[in-house]
VOBA-1610 file (N, C-alpha, C; in pm, whole numbers, padded with zeros to 5 digits, always signed):
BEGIN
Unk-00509-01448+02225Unk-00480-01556+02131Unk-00580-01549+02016Unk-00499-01582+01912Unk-00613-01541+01791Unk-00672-01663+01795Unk-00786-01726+01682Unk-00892-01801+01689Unk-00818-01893+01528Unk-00866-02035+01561Unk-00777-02089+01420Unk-00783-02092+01329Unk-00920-02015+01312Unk-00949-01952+01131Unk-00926-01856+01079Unk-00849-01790+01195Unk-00765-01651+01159Unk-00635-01708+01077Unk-00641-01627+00938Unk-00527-01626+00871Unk-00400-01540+00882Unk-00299-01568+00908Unk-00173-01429+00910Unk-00229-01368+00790Unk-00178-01232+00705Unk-00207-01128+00630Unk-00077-01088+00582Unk-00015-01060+00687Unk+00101-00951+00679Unk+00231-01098+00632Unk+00287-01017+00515Unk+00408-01112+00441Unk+00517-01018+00474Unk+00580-00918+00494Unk+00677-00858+00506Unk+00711-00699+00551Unk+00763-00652+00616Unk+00773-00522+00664Unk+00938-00503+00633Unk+00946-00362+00549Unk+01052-00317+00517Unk+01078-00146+00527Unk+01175-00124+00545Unk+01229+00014+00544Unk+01278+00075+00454Unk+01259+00167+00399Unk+01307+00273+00274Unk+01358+00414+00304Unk+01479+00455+00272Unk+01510+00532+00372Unk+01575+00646+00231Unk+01612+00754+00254Unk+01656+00846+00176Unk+01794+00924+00235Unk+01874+00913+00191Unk+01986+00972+00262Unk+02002+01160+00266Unk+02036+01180+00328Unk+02142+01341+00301Unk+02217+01368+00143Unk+02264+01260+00122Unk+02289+01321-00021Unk+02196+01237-00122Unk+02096+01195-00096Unk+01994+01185-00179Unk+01934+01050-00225Unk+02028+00944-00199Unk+02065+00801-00198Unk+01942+00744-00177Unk+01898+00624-00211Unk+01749+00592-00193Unk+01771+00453-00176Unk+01745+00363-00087Unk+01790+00227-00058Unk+01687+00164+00064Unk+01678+00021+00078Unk+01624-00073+00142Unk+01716-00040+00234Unk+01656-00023+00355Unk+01759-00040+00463Unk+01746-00144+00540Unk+01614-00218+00537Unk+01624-00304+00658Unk+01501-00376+00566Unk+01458-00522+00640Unk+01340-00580+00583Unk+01354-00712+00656Unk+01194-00752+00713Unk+01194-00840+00742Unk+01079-00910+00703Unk+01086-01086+00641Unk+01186-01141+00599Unk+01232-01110+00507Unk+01289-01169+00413Unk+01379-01119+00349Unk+01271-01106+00172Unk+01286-00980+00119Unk+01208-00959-00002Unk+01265-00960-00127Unk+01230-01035-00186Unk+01300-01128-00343Unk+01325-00983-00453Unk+01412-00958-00508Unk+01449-00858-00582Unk+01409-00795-00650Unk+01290-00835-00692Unk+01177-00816-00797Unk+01118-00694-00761Unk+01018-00779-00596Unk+00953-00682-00529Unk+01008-00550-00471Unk+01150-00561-00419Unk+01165-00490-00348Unk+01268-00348-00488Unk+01273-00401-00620Unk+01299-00295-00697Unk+01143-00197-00714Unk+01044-00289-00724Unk+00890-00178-00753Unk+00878-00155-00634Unk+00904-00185-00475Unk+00877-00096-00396Unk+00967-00011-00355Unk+01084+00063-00440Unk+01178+00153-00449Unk+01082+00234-00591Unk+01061+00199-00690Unk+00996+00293-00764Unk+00877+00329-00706Unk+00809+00320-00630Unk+00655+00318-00569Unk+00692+00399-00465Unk+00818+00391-00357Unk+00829+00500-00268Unk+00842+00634-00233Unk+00829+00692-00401Unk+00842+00779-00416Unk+00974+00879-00327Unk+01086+00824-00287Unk+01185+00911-00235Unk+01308+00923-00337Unk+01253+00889-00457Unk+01360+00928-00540Unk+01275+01044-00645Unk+01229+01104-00567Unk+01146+01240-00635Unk+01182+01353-00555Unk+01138+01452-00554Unk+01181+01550-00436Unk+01068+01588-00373Unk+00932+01556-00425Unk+00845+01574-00407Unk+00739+01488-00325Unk+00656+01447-00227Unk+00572+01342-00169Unk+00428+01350-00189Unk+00417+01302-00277Unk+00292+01355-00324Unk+00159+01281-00257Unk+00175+01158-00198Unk+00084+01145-00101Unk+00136+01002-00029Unk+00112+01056+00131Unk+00193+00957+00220Unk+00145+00829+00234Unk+00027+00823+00204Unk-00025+00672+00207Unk-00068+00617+00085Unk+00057+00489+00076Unk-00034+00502-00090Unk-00061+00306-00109Unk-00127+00275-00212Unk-00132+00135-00200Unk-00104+00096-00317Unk-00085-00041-00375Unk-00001-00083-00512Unk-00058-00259-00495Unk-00050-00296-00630Unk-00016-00429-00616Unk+00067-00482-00740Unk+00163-00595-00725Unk+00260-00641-00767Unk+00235-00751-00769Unk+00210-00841-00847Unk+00205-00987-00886Unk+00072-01002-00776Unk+00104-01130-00688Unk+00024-01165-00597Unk+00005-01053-00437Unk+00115-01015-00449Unk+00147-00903-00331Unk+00069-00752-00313Unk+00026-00727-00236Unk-00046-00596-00215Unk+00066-00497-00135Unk+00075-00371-00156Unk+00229-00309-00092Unk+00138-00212-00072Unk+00170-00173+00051Unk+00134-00026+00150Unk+00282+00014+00174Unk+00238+00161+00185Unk+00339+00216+00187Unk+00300+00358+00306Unk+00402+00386+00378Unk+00359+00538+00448Unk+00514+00614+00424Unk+00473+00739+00424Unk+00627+00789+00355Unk+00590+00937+00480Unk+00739+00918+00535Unk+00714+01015+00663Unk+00847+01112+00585Unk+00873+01271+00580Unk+00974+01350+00569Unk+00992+01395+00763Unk+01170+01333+00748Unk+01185+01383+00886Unk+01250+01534+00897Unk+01225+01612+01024Unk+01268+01740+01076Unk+01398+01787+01135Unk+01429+01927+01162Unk+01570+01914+01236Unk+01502+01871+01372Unk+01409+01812+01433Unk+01433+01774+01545Unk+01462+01612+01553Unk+01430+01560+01447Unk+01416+01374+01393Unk+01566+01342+01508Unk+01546+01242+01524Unk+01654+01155+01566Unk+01746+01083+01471Unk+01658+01098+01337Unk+01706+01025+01245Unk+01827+01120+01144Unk+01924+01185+01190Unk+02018+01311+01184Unk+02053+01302+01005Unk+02059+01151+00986Unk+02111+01118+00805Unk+02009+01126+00777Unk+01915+01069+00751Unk+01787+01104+00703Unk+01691+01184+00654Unk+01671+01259+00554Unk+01597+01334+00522Unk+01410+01274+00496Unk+01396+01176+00490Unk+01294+01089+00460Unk+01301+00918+00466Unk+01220+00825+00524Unk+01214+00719+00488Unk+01041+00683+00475Unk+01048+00573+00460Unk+00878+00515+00452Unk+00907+00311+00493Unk+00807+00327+00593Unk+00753+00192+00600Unk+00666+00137+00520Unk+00703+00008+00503Unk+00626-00037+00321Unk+00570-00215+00397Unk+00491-00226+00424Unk+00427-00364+00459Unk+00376-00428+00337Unk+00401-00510+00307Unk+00326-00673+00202Unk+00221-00762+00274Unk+00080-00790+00189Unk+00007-00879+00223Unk-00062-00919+00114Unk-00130-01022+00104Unk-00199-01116+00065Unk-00299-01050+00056Unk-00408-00949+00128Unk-00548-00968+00141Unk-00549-00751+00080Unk-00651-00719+00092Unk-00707-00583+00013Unk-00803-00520+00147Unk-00679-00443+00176Unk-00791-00337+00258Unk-00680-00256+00317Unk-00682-00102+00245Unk-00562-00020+00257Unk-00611+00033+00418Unk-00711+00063+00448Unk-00763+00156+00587Unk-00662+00079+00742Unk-00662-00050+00691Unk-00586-00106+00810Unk-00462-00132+00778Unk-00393-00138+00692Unk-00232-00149+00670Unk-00193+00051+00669Unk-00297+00100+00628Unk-00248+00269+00640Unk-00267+00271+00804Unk-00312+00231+00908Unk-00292+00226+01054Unk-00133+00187+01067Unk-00114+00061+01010Unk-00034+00003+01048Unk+00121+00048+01004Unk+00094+00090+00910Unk+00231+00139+00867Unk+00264+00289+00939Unk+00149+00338+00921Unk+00185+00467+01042Unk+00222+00412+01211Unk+00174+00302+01274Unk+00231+00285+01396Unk+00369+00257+01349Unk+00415+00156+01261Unk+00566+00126+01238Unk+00639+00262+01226Unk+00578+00366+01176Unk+00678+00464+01133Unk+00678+00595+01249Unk+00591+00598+01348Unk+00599+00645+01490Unk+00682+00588+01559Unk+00696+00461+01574Unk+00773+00362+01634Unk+00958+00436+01609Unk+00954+00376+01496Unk+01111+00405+01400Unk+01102+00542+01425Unk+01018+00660+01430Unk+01111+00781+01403Unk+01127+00831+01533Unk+01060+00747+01663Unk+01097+00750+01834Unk+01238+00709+01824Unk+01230+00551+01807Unk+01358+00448+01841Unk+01493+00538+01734Unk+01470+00514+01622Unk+01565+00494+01510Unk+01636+00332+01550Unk+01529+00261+01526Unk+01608+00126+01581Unk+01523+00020+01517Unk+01588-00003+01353Unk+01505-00096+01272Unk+01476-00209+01343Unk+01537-00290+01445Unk+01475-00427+01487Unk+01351-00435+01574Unk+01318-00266+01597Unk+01204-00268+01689Unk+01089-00270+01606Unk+01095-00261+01475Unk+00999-00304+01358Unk+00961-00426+01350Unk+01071-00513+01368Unk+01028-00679+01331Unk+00972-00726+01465Unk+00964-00631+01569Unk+00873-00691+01699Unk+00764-00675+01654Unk+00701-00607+01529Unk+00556-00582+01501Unk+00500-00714+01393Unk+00611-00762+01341Unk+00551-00859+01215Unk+00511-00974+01369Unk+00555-01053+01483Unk+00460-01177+01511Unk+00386-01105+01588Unk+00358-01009+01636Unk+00300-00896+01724Unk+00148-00947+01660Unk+00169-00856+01522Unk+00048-00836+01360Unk+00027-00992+01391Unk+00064-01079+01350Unk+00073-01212+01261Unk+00011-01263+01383Unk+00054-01284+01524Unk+00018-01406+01610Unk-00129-01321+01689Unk-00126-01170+01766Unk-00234-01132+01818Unk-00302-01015+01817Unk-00273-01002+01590Unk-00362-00864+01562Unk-00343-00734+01665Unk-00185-00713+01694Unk-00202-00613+01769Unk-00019-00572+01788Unk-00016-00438+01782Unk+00116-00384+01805Unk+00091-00214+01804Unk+00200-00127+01931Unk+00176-00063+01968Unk+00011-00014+01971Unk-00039+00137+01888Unk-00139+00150+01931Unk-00231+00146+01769Unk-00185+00019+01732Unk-00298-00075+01621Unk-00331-00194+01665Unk-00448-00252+01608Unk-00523-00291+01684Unk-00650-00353+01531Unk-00570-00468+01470Unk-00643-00532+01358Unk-00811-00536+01393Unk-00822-00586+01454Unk-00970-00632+01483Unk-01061-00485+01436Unk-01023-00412+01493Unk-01101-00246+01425Unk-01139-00247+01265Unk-01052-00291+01203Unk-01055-00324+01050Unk-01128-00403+00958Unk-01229-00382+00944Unk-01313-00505+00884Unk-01308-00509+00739Unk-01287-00648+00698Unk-01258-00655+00565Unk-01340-00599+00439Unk-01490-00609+00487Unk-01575-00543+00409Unk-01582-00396+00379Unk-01565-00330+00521Unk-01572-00189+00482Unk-01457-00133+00390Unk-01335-00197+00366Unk-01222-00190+00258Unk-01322-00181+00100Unk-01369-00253+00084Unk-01467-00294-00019Unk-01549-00159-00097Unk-01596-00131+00028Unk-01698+00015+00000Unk-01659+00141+00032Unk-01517+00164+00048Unk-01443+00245+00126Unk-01470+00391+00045Unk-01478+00333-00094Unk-01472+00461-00236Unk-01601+00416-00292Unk-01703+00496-00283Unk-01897+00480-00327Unk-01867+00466-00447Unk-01932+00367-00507Unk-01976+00357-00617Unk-02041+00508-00717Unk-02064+00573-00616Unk-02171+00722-00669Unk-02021+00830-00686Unk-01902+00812-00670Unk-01789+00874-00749Unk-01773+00802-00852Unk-01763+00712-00885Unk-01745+00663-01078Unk-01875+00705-01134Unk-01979+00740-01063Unk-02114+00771-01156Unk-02053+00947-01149Unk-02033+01006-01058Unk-02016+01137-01027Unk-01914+01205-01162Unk-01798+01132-01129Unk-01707+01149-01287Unk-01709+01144-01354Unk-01797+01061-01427Unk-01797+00974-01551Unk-01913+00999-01654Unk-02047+01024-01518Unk-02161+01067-01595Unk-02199+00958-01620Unk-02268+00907-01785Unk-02373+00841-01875Unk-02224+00716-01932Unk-02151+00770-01907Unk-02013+00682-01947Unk-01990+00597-01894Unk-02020+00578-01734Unk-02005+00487-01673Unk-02064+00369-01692Unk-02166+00394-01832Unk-02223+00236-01890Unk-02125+00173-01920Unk-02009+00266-02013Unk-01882+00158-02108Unk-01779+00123-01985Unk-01776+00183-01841Unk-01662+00163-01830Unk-01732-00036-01700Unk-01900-00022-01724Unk-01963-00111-01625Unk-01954-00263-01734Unk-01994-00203-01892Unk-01962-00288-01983Unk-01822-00354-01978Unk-01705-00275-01973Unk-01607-00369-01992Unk-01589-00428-01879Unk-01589-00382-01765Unk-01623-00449-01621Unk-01687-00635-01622Unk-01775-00615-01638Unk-01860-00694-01687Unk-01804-00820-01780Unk-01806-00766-01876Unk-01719-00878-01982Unk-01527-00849-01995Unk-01511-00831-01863Unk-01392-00858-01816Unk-01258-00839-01831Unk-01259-00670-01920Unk-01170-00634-02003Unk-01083-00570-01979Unk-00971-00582-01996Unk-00817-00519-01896Unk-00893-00367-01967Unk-00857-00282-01811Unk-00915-00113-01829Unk-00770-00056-01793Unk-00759+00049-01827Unk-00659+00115-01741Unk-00687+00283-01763Unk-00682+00331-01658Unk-00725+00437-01643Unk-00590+00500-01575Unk-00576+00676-01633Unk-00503+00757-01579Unk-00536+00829-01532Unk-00446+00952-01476Unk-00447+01057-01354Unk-00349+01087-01362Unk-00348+01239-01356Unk-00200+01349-01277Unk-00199+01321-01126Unk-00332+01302-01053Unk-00360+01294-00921Unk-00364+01158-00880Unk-00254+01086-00814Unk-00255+00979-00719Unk-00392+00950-00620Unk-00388+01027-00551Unk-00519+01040-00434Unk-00632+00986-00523Unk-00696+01079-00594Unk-00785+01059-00712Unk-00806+00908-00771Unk-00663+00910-00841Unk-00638+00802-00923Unk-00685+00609-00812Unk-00592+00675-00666Unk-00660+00532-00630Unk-00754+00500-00554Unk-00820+00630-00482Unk-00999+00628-00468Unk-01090+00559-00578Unk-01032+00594-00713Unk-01144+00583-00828Unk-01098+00405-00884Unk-00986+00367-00870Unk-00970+00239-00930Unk-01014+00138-00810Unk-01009+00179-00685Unk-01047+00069-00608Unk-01196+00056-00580Unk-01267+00140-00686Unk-01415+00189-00688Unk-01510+00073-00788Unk-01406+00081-00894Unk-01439+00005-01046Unk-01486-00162-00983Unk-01429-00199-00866Unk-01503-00363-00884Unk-01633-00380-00849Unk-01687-00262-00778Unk-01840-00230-00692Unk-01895-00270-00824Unk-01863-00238-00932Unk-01979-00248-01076Unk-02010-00373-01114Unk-01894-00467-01039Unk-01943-00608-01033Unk-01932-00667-00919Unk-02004-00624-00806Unk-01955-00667-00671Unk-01957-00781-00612Unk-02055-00848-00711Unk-02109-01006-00697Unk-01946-01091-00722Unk-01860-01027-00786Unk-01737-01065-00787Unk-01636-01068-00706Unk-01625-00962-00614Unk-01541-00888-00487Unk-01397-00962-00604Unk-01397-00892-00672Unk-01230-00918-00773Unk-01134-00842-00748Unk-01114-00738-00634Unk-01018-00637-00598Unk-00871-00687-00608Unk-00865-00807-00647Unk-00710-00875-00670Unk-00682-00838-00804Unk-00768-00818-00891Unk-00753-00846-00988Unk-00700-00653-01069Unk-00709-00552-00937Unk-00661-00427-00922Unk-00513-00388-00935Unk-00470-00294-01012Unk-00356-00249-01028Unk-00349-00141-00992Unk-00389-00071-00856Unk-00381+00080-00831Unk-00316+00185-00884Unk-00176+00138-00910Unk-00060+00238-00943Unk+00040+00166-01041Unk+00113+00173-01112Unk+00144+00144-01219Unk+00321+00226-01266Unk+00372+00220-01283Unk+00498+00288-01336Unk+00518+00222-01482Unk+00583+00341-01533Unk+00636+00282-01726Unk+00773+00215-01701Unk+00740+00095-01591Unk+00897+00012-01597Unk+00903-00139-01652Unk+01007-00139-01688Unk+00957-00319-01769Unk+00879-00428-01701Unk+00974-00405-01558Unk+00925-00493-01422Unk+00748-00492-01451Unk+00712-00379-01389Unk+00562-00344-01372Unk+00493-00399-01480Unk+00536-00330-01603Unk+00429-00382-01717Unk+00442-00548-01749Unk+00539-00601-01701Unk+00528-00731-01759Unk+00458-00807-01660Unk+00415-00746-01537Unk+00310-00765-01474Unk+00130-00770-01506Unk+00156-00676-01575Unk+00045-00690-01619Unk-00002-00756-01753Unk+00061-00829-01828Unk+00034-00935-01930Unk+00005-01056-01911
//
């Protein structure tokens, strides 16, 4: 039994699935995810690429934080239509190390079963006693999310530069930084709030970004 100052985390668990002829769709979701979200977590799943360029990835969308794990299945999969899907969890709180657990147990789970309702046994599983198959919340501590990416990689990259990028930090100035490299790209942005840590502002993070109206009008 959890303790009563434990907060739930987890807002939604959904399925993204990729067909045989190429089709890219929500297949399943529980509860139910408002249209908005669940169009940027179809651009974010990257299965309308041909390419997977990295299976665990993290995002945030308005108030919502979106994990994502993106599994390509085999000729041995159970999942016979399927060429790819990804489990995509929503929460409230910032710390990819334990939703990247978690979305990988959901997606071990699903590519055993092929049986989306054995997913939604994990949302009161998560929610009521921090625990489903072989995850196990309590391992996860919110802080080490925090320091996960050293501060000594934005000095490492950046050099003598990292004054302007601590300056706008500081006096609080929308940054946005690019990358060809995902991996890269969201090691180094979830790095940038350490420069004001007295803040812990990691909400205030846009990891990943797409040139879609949705997204950008997010960020205004």
């Amino acid at each position: 039994v959890r303790g009563t100052m434990d907060v739930p985390t987890l807002e939604t668990v959904s399925l993204i699935e990729k067909d045989a002829t190429g089709d890219v769709l929500m297949s399943w979701r529980y509860p139910e995810v408002n249209p908005q979200l669940e169009s940027v977590i179809l651009n974010r799943s990257q299965l309308n690429g041909s390419v997977i360029e990295l299976e665990f990835t993290f995002s945030k969308f308005r108030s919502d934080w979106i994990y994502m794990f993106t599994t390509v299945t085999d000729e041995e999969s159970q999942l016979k239509d399927i060429s790819a899907f990804a489990i995509c969890v929503t929460s409230k709180t910032f710390n990819p190390e334990k939703y990247n657990a978690l979305c990988r147990s959901l997606s071990r789970v699903y590519a055993t079963t092929a049986d989306p309702p054995k997913l939604a046994e994990g949302f009161p599983s998560v929610t009521l006693r921090g625990k489903y198959a072989d995850f196990e919340e309590s391992q996860y501590d919110q802080r080490r999310a925090w320091i996960a990416s050293p501060l000594s990689a934005l000095v490492e990259s950046l050099g003598e530069q990292v004054l302007l990028l601590w300056t706008g930090v500081i006096l609080k100035k929308r940054i946005i930084v690019y990358s060809p490299n995902l991996e890269q790209l969201q090691m180094f942005v979830r790095a940038v709030p350490l420069l004001a840590f007295h803040r812990q502002s990691w909400d205030t993070l846009r990891p990943w970004v797409h040139a879609d109206p949705v997204e950008i009008a997010d960020l205004k």
